[in-house]
KEROMAR-733602 format. One record per residue (C-alpha): residue in one letter; x, y, z. Coordinates in steps of 0.1 Angstrom, whole numbers, plus 2048, in hexadecimal, padded with zeros to 3 digits. Each point is the difference from the previous one (the first is absolute). Layout:
KEROMAR-733602
AXYZ...
***
This chain:
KEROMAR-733602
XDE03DAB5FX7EE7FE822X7DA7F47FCX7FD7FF7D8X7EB7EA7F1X7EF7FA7E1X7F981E7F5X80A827809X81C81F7FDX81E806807X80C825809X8237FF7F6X81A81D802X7DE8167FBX7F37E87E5X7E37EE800X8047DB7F2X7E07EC7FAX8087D780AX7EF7E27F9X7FD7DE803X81B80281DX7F77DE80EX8027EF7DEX81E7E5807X81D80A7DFX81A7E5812X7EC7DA809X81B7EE813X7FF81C81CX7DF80E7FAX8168227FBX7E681B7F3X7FC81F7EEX800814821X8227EF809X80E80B7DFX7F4824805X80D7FD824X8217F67F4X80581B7E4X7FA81781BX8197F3819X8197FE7E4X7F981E7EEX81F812812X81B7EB7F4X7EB7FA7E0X7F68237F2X82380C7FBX80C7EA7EBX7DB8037EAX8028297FAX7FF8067E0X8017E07EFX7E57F67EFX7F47DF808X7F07DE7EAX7DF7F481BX7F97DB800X7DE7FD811X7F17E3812X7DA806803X7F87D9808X8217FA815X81F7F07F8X7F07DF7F2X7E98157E7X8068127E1X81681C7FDX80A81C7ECX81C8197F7X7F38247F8X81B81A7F8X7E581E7F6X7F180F81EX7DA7F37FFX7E38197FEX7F4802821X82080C80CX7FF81A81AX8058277F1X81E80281CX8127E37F8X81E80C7E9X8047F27DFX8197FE7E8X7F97FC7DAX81C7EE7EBX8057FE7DEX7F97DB7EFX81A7F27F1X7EE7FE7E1X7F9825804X7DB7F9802X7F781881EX8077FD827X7FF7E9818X7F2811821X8167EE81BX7FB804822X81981481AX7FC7ED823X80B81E80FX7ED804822X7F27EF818X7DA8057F3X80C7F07DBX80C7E2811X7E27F9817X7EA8017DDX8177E87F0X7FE7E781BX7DC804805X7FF7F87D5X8107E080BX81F80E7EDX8137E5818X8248047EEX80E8247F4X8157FC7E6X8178217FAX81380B7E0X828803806X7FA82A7F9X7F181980CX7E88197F2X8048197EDX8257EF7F3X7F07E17F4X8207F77EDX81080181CX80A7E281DX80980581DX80A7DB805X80E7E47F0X7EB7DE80AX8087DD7FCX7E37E5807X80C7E080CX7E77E67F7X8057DC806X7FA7E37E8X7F27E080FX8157ED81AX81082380CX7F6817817X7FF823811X8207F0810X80D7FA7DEX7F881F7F6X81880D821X8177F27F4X7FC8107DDX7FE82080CX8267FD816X80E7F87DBX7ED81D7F7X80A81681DX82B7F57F7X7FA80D7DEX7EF82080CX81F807817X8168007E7X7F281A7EEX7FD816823X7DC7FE7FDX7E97FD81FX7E27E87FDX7E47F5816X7EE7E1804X7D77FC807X7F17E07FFX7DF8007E8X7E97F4817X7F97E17E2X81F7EB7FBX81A8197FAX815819807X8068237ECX823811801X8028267FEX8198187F6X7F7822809X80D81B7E3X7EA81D806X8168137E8X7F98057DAX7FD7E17ECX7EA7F27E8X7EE7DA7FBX8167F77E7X81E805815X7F17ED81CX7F37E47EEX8207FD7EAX8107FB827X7E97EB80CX8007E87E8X8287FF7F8X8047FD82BX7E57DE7FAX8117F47DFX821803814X7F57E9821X7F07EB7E9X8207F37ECX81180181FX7E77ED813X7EA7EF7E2X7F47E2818X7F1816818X7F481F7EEX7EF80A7DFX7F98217F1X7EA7F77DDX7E380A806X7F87E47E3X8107E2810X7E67E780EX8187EA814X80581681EX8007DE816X815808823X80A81F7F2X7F9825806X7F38197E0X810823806X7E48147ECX81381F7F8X7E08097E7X7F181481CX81381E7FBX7E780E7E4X7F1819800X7DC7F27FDX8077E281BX7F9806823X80E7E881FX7EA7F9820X80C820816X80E7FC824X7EA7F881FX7E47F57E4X7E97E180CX8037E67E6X7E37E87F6X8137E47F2X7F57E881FX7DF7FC813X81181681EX80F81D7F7X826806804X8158217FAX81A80A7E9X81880F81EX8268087FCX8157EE814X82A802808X8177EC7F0X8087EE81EX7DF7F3801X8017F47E1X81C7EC80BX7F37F5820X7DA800807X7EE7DD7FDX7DC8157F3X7FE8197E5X7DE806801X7ED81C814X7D8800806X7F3823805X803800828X8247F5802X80A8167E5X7F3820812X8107F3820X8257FD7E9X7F78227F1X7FB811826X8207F280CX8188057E4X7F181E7ECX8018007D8X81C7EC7F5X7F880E7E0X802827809X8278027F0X7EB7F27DCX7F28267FEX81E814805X81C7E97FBX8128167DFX8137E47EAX80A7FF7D9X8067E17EBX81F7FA7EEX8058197E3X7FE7E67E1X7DC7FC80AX7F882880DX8078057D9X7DF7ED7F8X7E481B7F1X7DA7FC807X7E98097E8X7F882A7FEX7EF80581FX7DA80080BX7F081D810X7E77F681BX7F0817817X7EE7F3820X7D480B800X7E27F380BX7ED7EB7ECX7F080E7E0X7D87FC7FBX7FE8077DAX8017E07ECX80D8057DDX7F17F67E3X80D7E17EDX80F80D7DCX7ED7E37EEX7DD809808X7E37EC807X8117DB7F5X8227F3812X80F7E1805X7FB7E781AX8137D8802X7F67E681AX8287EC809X8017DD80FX81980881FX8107DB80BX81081181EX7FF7F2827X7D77FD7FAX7F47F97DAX7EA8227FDX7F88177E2X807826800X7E581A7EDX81381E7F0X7ED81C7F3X81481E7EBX7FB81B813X811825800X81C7F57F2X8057DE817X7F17E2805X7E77FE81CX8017D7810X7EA7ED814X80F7DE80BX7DF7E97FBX80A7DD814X7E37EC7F0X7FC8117E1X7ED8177EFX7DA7F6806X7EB7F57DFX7E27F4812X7E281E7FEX802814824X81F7E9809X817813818X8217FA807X81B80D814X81C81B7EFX81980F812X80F8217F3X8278017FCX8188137F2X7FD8147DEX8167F27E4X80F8107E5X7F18007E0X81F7E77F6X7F17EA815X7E07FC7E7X80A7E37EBX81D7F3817X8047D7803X81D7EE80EX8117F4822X80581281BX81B7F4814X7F87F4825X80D81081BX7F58207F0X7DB813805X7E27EE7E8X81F7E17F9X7F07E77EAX7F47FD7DDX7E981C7ECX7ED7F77E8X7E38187EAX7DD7F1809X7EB8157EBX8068237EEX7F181A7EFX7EC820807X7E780D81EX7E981E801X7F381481FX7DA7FD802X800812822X81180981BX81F80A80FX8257EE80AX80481B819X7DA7FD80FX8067D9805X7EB7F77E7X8027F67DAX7E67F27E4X80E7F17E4X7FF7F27E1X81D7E47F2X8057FA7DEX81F7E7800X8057DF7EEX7E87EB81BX7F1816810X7E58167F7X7EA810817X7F881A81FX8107FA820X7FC81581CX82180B819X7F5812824X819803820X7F57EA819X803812823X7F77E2813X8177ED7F3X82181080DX81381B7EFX80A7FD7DAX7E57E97FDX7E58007E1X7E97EB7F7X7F97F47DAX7DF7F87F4X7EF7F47DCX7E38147F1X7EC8057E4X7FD7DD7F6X8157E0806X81B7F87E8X8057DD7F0X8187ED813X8207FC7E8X80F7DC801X81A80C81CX7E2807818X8197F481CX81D8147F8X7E981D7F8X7EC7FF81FX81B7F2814X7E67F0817X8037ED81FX8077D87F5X7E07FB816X7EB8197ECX80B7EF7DCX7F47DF80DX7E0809810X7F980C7DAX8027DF7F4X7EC7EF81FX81C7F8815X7F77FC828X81A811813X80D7FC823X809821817X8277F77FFX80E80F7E0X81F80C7F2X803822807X8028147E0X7F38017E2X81F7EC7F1X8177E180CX81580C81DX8147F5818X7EA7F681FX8137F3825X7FD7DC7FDX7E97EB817X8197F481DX7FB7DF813X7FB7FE82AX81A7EC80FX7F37DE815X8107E3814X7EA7E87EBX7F27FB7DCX7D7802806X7EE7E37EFX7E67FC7EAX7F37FC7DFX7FC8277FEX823802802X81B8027E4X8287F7808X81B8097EDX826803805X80C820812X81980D7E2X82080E80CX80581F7E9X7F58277F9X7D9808804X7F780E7DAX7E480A7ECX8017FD7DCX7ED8187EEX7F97FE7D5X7EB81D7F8X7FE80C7D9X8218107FEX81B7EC814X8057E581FX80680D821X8147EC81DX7F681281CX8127F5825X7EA801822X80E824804X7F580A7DFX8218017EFX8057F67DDX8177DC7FCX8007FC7DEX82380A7FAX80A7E981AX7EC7E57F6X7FD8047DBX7FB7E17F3X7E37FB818X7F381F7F2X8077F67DCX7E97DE807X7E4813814X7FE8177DEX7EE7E47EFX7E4805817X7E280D7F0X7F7824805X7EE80B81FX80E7E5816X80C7FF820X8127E7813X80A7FA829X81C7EE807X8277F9805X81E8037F1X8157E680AX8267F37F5X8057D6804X81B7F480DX8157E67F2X7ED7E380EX7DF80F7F4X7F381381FX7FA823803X81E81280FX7FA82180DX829804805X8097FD7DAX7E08167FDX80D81D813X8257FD7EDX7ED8017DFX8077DD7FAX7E67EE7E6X7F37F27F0X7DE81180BX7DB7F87FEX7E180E808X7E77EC812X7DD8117FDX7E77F5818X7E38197FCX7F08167EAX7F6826804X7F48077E2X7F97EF7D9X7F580D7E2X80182880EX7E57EF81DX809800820X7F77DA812X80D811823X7DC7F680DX7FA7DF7F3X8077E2813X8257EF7FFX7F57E37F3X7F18117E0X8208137FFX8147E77FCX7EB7EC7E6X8098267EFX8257FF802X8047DD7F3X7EF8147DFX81681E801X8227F0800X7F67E87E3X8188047E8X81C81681BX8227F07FFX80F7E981AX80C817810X7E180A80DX7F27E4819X7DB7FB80DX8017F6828X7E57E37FDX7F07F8828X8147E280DX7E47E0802X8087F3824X7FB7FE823X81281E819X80D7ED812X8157EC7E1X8068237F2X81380981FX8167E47FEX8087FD7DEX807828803X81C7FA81CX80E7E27F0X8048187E0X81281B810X7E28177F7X7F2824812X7DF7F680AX7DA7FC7F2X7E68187F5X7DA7F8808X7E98157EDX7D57FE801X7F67F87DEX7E2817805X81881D80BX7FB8227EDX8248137F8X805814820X81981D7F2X81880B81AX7EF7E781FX8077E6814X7E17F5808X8057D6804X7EF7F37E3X8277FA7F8X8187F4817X81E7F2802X8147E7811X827801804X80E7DB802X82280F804X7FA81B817X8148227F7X7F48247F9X81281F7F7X815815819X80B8207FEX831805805X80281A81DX8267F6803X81C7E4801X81B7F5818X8228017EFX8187E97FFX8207FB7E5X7EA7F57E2X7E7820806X7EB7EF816X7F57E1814X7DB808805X7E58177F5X7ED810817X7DE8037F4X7D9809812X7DF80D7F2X7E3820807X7EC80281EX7F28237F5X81D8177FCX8187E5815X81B7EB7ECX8007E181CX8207EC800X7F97DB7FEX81E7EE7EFX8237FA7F7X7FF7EA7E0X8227F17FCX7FB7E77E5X7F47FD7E1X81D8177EEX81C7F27E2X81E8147FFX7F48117E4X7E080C80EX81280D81CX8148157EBX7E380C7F0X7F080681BX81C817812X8068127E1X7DA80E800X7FF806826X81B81D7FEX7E28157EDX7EA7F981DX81B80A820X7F181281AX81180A81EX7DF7F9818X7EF7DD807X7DC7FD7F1X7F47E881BX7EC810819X8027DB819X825804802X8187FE814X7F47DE80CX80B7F1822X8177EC80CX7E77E0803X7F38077E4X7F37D97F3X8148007E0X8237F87FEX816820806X7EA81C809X8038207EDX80881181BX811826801X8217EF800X7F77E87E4X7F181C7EDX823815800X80A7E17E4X7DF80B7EDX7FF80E7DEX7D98137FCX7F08057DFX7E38167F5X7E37EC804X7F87FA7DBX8087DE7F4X7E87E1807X8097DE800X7F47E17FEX8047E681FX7FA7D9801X7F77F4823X7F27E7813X7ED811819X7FB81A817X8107FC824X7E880A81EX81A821806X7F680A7DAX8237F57F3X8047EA7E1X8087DC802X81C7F17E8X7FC81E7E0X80E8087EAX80681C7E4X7F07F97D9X80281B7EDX7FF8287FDX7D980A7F7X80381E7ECX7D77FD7FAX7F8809823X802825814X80F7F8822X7E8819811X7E57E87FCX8157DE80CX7E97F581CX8017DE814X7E87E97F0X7E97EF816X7EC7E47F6X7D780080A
***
C-alpha cells in the first residue's frame, strides 16, 4: 500500500481503483484500518483468487467497522465498475436475476475491500454450472461451554466417518468459533445429493455421539455440544471462503486451513492477518488439492436429481431498468426485525423484488426528520407479508413481525440514481418520505427523511420511531445525563466493575454491601420476553430457569445489575455448588440500568436504588434486593471473616453507572483473599495428580506462580482429570519455567521435575483461596475453589490492590 492515505487510486493489473477513507479504523481493539484490509487482500490475493474464479460471491460490507451496522448484498450494486464480471442468476421465485459478483482478479478484490466488503462469502459452485458443487461442506459450530477445541474434536469423528467411505476431506478453521470440513467432489453432482450426504453423515455422529454433537438445526439446547450444519450445501447459501478476514471480533482473524495434525496438537487456532500470511509463505495453500482433488459420493446418494437446470451466462452489468408490471402503485410493508439490534427494515416492490433499507431507529414521522437507512439485500416478493421466527445462528435470526403495510407511489426520482420521493399509503402511515444515498456516510448507506407535512404520531410512537430512550424522555421533560444506554432499545451493556483496595474508604458518601460469590448478570424485561444475560453476553436462562421465570414478572422495559448466586446448605452463597449447577439459585440485584423503557444509567446510585426497591415490588423470592449494610468498616470486615464470606463492596452513592469501567467510585475489598488463576499444567501422581500448577498474563506471558495441592474431594478430582484429557498439550504454557534449583517454594519445578509434568492448553481458570502473597510472588497456604467457566483465561491477570 506504501504511502496511502485518506483518499486516492490504485493502478492495479492496468486498472485504476478509486480508495477512500483508508485511514478510517474497521477493527477498534488494534486500530486495524481500511488500508490494512486492502493491504492484506493484496498480499493474499495469490492463494486467494484461485479458489474465487468463477464463483459468484454473497458481500457483507462493513462501512462503520466491525462494531457498526452491516449488511449482506447478493446483487451487484450500481456503481459497480463496467469491468468487474457479473453473473446474473435466476431467483428462486423466478422473479428475474440476481447480478452476483465474480471476484476474479486482482482489481475486483481491491474494490471489494476498499467497500469494506471485510468477509467474502463464496457459493459451493461455480459459474456458469450453478447447480453444480464442487465441495461438500460441514460447519462446525459450537454451543455454549464448547469450543473451537470441541469442535476439533468433532471434526476427527467426522474425519473416521469420511475414511470409511474413501473420501478425502480438509479441515479450515473459520476464523469465528469453528471449523468447516470439506470434501472436494469436483465431479458431477447435484445439491440434493450433497445435502442428502451431509446431513445423513451429521444425523449418523449425532446418534452415535448425541452428548457431544447435534445436527437440528431446530434444537435450542446445543449446551457443550457442537451443531454440524449440513444446510449449507444449497444452492442459495454461501460459506465464508478461504483466506477471508472475518469481522466477528474487534481484531480481525482469518479463516486459514490448517493439517489435521494441528488440529490435534496446536494450543491456538486463531490467525491475525500478519501471522496468517507468514503460515501461508511457509507452507503454501493447504487448500490447493480442494480445486482439483476428483471424488464421487456413494452411489445411493449420486442418484439424487436437482431441479431442471438454470442457464446463466456471465456479463457486465446491465443499465436499463425495467419497468414494474403494476404501474404507477406497488406495494411497500415496514417489519419489526428483533434480531442482534431491535431495528426495522423498509421494503419497497420493485421490478419484481423487494428493495430494503434496514432503518435502526425507525422510520422518521417528525417534518424534515432524518434518519439513518442502510440498503440490504433485495427480497423476494414472498417475503412481502412474511412474519415469524427466524432461527438464531442463521442470517437476520430473531422474530419478524409486519409493522405497517399497504401501497407506495413514486413521486420522483430514481432507485438506480440514489434517490427516491415517495408517497406511503399503509395502515399508519400516510405521507411523503424522501430516500437519497448518502455518500458521506460509507457505502450502502441512505439516508431517510419526512416531507410534505408531519404525520400524527400513532400511539406506538416508540416502536414506530424506534428512538433513542434518551430522545423519548427529553419529550416528556426528562434531564438527561451523557452516559446512556447505547441503542435505541434495552441491550446488554458491560457492567460497571469495581477497583480492587487493601482497605474499605470511609465516609458517609459511601455505600457497603456484601461481595456475593456467584455469576455477574444482567436481567433484561423488554415487551416481548426476559433476558439473562452473563458478563460475556451469553444467554443463562436455560441454565438458570427459574431465576429467569421470577425476573419475568418484572415490568416491561426494566433492567436489572446483579448476581446469580446458589446458597449453600448453611445459607451462604457457595460459588462451588454454583459451578456444579447445584441450587437452589437466587438473583441478588443491586442496581438498576434502566425502568419503565428509561434509562437511569446517569442518575445518581442513591436514586437508583430508591428505583429498584419499586421495580421488584411484587417479583418472587427468588429475586433478592442487596440493601447497604448500616455499620462501621471496620465491623463489616470482621463480621465478613467470621462468616466465611468473599469480601465487601464500597460504592459512592452519588456515582453515575460507569458501563464497561473501573473507575473507583466502586471498590472492593477481599476479606479472604483469592482471585482467579489460569491451569497451565499438573504434576501427576497415582490419583491424576498431586498439585495444579497454575499462573496468570503479563502481556502475552502465562507466569507460573503455584502448585495448589489442596482443596480437592475425590470426586472433584475425578472430575477434574476426566476434563483435562480435552485440554493435553504436549508443550508447557509457562513462559517462567523451568525454575531453579533454589527456587523458594518447596520442590522447584525444575527440568527434572518437569519430566513428571502433565501440560494443558491454557484454557481453564480457576479459582484460588490464599492468604497472601510471599515477597518471591508465590502463594502462601492456597488452595483450589472451583472451576470458573464465566471467565476467558486470556484476561486472568494478578490483581493488585491500590
Amino acid at each position: 500500500m506504501g504511502g496511502a492515505r485518506q483518499t486516492g487510486e490504485l493502478v492495479v493489473q492496468g486498472r485504476v481503483v478509486a480508495v477512500s477513507n483508508l485511514d478510517k479504523v474497521l477493527f477498534p481493539a488494534n486500530g486495524f484500518t481500511k488500508a490494512q484490509v486492502i493491504d492484506y487482500y493484496i498480499r493474499v490475493s495469490r492463494w486467494l483468487l484461485p479458489h474465487l474464479k468463477d464463483r459468484p460471491v454473497t458481500l457483507k460490507r462493513y462501512p462503520d467497522g466491525v462494531t457498526g451496522e452491516h449488511f449482506y448484498e447478493k446483487d451487484a450494486p450500481s456503481f459497480t465498475p463496467d469491468w468487474v464480471r457479473l453473473v446474473p442468476v435466476p431467483r428462486r421465485g423466478g422473479h428475474g436475476d440476481i447480478r452476483y459478483v465474480m471476484v476474479d482478479d486482482l482489481p475486483t478484490l481491491v474494490w471489494l475491500a476498499n467497500l469494506a466488503n471485510l468477509e467474502i462469502h463464496p457459493f459451493l459452485h461455480r459459474a456458469p454450472a450453478i447447480d453444480t458443487p464442487t465441495n461438500v461442506a460441514f460447519d462446525l459450530d459450537p454451543g455454549e461451554g464448547a469450543d473451537i477445541h470441541t469442535c476439533a474434536e468433532v471434526a476427527y469423528l467426522l474425519k473416521i466417518v469420511l475414511d470409511g467411505l474413501k473420501l478425502k476431506c480438509f479441515v479450515k478453521v473459520s476464523g469465528s468459533k469453528g471449523l468447516q470440513v470439506y470434501v472436494p467432489l469436483n465431479t458431477p453432482v447435484t445439491y440434493p445429493a450433497t445435502q442428502a450426504f451431509a446431513k445423513t453423515v451429521a444425523e449418523l455422529l449425532e446418534k452415535q455421539y448425541p452428548k457431544l454433537i447435534v445436527s437440528d438445526m431446530a434444537k435450542i439446547a446445543r449446551a457443550k455440544k457442537v451443531f454440524i450444519d449440513w444446510s449449507q450445501n444449497s444452492d442459495y447459501k454461501t460459506t465464508v471462503g478461504v483466506y477471508s478476514l472475518r469481522a466477528k471480533r474487534t481484531t480481525p482473524f482469518v479463516s486459514t486451513p490448517v493439517t489435521w495434525e494441528e488440529l490435534r496438537t496446536a494450543d491456538s487456532l486463531y490467525f491475525n492477518p500478519e501471522a496468517a500470511l507468514e503460515r501461508f509463505e511457509a507452507l503454501g495453500d493447504l487448500w490447493a488439492p480442494v480445486l482439483k482433488l476428483k471424488q464421487r459420493l456413494p452411489k445411493a446418494f449420486e442418484a439424487r436429481k436437482a431441479p431442471a437446470p438454470r442457464k446463466v451466462v456471465v456479463k457486465a452489468p446491465e443499465p436499463i431498468v425495467r419497468r414494474s408490471k403494476q404501474g404507477g402503485r406497488r406495494r411497500f410493508v415496514i417489519q419489526k426485525h428483533a434480531a442482534s439490534h431491535l431495528h426495522y427494515d423498509l421494503r419497497l416492490e420493485m421490478h419484481d423484488v423487494l428493495k430494503s433499507w434496514a432503518v435502526p431507529k425507525g422510520v422518521p414521522y417528525t417534518l424534515d426528520e432524518r434518519r439513518l437507512a442502510r440498503a440490504v439485500e433485495d427480497h423476494p416478493i414472498e417475503y412481502l407479508q412474511f412474519e415469524g421466527t427466524i432461527p438464531q445462528g442463521q442470517y437476520g435470526g430473531g422474530t419478524v413481525m409486519v409493522w405497517d403495510i399497504g401501497t407506495y407511489e413514486i413521486v420522483e426520482g430514481n432507485y438506480y440514481k440514489g434517490r427516491l420521493h415517495i408517497h406511503l399509503d399503509g395502515k399508519k402511515l400516510k405521507g411523503e418520505w424522501m430516500i437519497e444515498r448518502d455518500g458521506s456516510k460509507g457505502e450502502g448507506s441512505w439516508t431517510l427523511t419526512k416531507v410534505g407535512k408531519a404525520i400524527k404520531p400513532v400511539k406506538d410512537t416508540s416502536a414506530l420511531t424506534g428512538r433513542t430512550l434518551e430522545e423519548i424522555a427529553t419529550a416528556k421533560g426528562a434531564v438527561w445525563q451523557s452516559n446512556r444506554l447505547p441503542d435505541a432499545k434495552l441491550t446488554f451493556v458491560e457492567p460497571m466493575q469495581c477497583k480492587l483496595v487493601e482497605a474499605l474508604p470511609e465516609g458517609h458518601q459511601w455505600e457497603y454491601e456484601i461481595k456475593l460469590d456467584g455469576y455477574r448478570a444482567l436481567a433484561i424485561r423488554d415487551d416481548e420476553r426476559l433476558r439473562l444475560l452473563s458478563r460475556r453476553n451469553n444467554a443463562l436462562n436455560d441454565r438458570f430457569p427459574d431465576v429467569a421465570k421470577a425476573l419475568s414478572e418484572l415490568e416491561p422495559g426494566t433492567m436489572l445489575d446483579g448476581e446469580v448466586v446458589a446458597l449453600g446448605e448453611d445459607g451462604k452463597p457457595s460459588f462451588n455448588r454454583l459451578q456444579n449447577n447445584q441450587g437452589p439459585f437466587l438473583y441478588f440485584a443491586f442496581d438498576l440500568l434502566a425502568w419503565k423503557g428509561k434509562s437511569v444509567l446517569g442518575e445518581p446510585l442513591r436514586d437508583r436504588r430508591d428505583s429498584l426497591r419499586h421495580a421488584l415490588a411484587g417479583v418472587g423470592d427468588t429475586v433478592r434486593l442487596v440493601e447497604p449494610l448500616q455499620a462501621e468498616p471496620e465491623a463489616l470486615i470482621r463480621a465478613a471473616r467470621e462468616q466465611g464470606l468473599e469480601g465487601l463492596i464500597a460504592k459512592r452513592s452519588n456515582s453515575v453507572y460507569e458501563v464497561g469501567q473501573r473507575s473507583g467510585a466502586w471498590v472492593k475489598l477481599k476479606v479472604n483473599k483469592g482471585q482467579e488463576l489460569v491451569i497451565g499444567g499438573y504434576i501427576q501422581a497415582t490419583d491424576c495428580f498431586s498439585s495444579l500448577l497454575v499462573g496468570y498474563y503479563e502481556g502475552k506471558n502465562l507466569i507460573f506462580i503455584a502448585k495448589i495441592k489442596n482443596g480437592y474431594t475425590p470426586k472433584l478430582k475425578r472430575d477434574l482429570c476426566r476434563l483435562f484429557k480435552a485440554y493435553e498439550s504436549a508443550e508447557c504454557p509457562f513462559a517462567n519455567l523451568p525454575e531453579p534449583k533454589n527456587a523458594r517454594r518447596g520442590e522447584a519445578l525444575t527440568a527434572a521435575v518437569m519430566k513428571r509434568c502433565t501440560w494443558l492448553r491454557p484454557e481453564l481458570v480457576a479459582q484460588v483461596e490464599f492468604t497472601d502473597w510471599t515477597d518471591a510472588n508465590h502463594l502462601r497456604h492456597s488452595r483450589f475453589v472451583a472451576l470458573r467457566d464465566d471467565k476467558i483465561a486470556s484476561e486472568v491477570r494478578k490483581e493488585v490492590a491500590s
